[in-house]
C-alpha positions as CSV (number, residue, x, y, z in Angstrom):
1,X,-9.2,-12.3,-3.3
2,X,-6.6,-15.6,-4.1
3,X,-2.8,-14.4,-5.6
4,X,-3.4,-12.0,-8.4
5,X,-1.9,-12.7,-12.0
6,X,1.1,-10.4,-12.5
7,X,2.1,-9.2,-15.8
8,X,4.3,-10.2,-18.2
9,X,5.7,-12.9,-16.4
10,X,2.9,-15.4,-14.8
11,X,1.5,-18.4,-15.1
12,X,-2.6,-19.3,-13.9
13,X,-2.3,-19.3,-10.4
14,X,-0.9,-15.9,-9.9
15,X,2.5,-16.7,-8.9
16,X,5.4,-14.2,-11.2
17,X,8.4,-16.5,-12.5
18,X,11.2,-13.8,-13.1
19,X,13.7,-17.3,-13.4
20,X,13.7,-20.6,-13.0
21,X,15.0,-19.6,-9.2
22,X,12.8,-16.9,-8.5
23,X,9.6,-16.5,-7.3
24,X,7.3,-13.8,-6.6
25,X,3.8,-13.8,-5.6
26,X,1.3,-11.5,-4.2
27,X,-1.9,-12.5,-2.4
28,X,-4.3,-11.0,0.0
29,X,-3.0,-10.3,3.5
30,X,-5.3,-12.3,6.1
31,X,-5.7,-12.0,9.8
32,X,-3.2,-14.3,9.9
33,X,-0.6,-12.6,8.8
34,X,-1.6,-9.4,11.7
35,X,2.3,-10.0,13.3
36,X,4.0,-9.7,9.4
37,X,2.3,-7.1,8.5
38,X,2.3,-4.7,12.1
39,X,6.1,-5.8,11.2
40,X,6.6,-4.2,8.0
41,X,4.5,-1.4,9.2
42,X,7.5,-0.8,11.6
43,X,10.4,-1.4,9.3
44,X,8.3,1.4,6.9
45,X,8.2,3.7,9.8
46,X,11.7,3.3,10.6
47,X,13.0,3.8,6.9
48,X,10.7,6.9,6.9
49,X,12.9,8.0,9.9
50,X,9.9,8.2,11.7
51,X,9.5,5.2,14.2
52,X,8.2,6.7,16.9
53,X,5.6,7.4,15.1
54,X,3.8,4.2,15.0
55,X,1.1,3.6,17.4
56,X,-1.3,1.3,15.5
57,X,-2.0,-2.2,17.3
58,X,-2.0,-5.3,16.5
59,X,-5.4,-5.8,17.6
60,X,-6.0,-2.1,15.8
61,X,-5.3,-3.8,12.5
62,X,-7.6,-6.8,12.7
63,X,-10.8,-5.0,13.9
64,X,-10.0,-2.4,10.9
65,X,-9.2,-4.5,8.3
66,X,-10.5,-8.0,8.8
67,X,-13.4,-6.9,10.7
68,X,-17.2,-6.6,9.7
69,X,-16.5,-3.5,7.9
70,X,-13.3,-3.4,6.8
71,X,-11.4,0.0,6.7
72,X,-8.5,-1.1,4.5
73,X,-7.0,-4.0,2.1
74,X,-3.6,-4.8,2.1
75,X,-1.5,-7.0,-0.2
76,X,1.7,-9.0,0.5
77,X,4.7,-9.9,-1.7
78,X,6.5,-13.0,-1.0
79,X,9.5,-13.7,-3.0
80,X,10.8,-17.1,-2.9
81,X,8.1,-17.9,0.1
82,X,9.3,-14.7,1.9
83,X,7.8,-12.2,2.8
84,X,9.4,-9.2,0.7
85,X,6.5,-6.2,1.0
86,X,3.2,-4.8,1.4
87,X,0.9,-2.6,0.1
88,X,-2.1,-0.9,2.2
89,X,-4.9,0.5,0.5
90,X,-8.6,1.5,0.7
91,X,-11.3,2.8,-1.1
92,X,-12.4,6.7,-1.2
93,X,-14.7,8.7,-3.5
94,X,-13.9,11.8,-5.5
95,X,-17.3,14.3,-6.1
96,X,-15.1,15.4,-9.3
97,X,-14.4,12.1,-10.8
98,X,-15.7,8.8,-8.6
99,X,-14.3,6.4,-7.2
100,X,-10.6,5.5,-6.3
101,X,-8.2,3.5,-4.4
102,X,-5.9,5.4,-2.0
103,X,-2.7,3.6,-1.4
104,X,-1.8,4.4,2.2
105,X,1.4,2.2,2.0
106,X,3.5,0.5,-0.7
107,X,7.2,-0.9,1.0
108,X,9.6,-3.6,-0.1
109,X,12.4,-4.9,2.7
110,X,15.8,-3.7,1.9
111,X,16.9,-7.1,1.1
112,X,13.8,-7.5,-1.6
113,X,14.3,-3.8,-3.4
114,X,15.4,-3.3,-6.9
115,X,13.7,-6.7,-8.2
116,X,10.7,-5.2,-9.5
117,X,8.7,-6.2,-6.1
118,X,7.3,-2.6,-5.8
119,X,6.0,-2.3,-9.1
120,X,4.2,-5.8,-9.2
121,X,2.6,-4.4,-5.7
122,X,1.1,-1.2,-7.8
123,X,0.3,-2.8,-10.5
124,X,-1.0,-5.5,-8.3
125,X,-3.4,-2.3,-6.6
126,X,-3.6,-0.9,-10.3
127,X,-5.5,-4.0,-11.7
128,X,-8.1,-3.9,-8.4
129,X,-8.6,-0.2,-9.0
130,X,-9.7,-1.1,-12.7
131,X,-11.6,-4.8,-11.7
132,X,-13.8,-2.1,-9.5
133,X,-14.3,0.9,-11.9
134,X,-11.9,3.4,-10.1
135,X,-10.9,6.1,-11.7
136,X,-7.1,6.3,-10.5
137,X,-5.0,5.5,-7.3
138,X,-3.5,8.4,-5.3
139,X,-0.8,8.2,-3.2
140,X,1.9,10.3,-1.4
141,X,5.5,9.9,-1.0
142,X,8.4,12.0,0.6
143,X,10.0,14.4,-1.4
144,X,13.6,12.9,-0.4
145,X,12.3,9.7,-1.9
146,X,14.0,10.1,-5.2
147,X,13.9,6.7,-5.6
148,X,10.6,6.2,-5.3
149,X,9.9,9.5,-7.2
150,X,11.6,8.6,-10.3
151,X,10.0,5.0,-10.4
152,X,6.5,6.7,-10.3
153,X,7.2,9.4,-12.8
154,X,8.7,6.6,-15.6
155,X,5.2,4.8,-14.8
156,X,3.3,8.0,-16.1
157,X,2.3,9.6,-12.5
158,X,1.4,12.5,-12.1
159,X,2.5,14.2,-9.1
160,X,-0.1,17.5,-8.1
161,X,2.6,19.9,-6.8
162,X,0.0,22.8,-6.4
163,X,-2.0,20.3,-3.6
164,X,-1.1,20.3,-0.5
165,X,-1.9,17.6,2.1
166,X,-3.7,18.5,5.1
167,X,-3.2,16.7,8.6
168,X,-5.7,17.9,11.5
169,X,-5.1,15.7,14.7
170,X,-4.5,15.3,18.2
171,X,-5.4,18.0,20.3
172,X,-6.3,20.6,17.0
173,X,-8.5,17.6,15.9
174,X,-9.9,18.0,19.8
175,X,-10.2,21.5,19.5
176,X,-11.8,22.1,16.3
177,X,-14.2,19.3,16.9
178,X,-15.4,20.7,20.0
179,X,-16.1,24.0,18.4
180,X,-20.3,24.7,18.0
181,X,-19.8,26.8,14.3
C-alpha cells in the first residue's frame, strides 16, 4: 500500500497540506522502519504507564508482520518528514456481522499531538476497513484516557460498556491449555 489520500486536505500522492509549512503524510510501515516502530511501541507503553510491559522483539515484529503471513499492518505518520505516530492493526472476523479491522494501537508523540495526526491515522485505518468490505474497526482505550475518549465519541463511536475484555495468559493460558475437557 503507497501513502494513502487523506481527507479534506490532500493533493494525488497522498501527502495532507494543513499549510504551506506543514506536512503530514501517512504510508505503510516497512521492515525498514522495524527500529521506529519497536520505538513508538515503547514510548506507547511508557505513556500507558506500563513499560515494563513490553516484551515484543524487534525480530518479533518482522517475522509477524512483514513475514509470509503477516499477523498485522501498521501505518506511520510523518509530519514534516518526522516520524509523528503509528497505528497497528489487523484483520478479524465477526460470526454476527463479518469482517473487521482491529486496531491494536493508534499513538501520536507528545511533540506531534493536538494537530489532527491521530485522526488522519483512523481515518487512514477507516478508509482500509471500507476499501476491504469491513464492517467496522474496534478498538480499546483506557478509561483515564479522556482525551482519547472524547475524540472517539465526537467521531460517532460507540463505546460497548456492557462488554468486557477478556485476557487469558501466562501461566492460566498454561493451565487451561493443558486441561483434557
Amino acid at each position: 500500500m503507497s501513502a494513502l489520500t487523506l481527507l479534506p486536505f490532500y493533493t494525488e500522492n497522498g501527502v495532507c497540506r494543513l499549510s504551506e509549512a506543514n506536512l503530514l503524510s501517512i504510508r505503510s510501515a516497512t521492515i525498514d522502519d522495524l527500529a521506529l516502530l519497536h520505538a513508538m511501541i515503547r514510548e506507547l507503553a511508557d505513556f500507558e504507564g506500563e513499560a515494563g510491559a513490553v516484551t515484543i522483539r524487534e525480530e518479533d515484529l518482522a517475522r509477524d508482520g512483514f513475514g509470509d503471513n503477516p499477523k498485522f499492518r501498521a501505518l506511520i505518520a510523518e509530519w514534516n518528514g518526522e516520524a509523528a505516530g503509528y497505528a497497528v492493526f489487523f484483520e478479524y472476523y465477526s460470526t454476527w456481522a463479518g469482517r473487521a479491522l482491529f486496531l491494536e494501537d493508534l499513538f501520536v508523540r507528545e511533540a506531534f499531538r493536538r494537530r489532527g495526526v491521530g485522526t488522519a491515522l483512523l481515518s487512514a485505518v477507516a478508509r482500509i476497513a471500507l476499501a476491504e468490505n469491513c464492517y467496522g474497526i474496534h478498538w480499546e482505550v483506557l478509561d483515564w484516557n479522556e482525551t482519547a475518549i472524547n475524540l472517539y465519541k465526537s467521531m460517532g463511536a460507540v463505546f460497548r460498556d456492557s462488554w468486557r475484555p477478556v485476557l487469558l495468559m501466562d501461566e492460566a493460558l498454561r493451565r487451561v491449555a493443558e486441561r483434557s475437557c
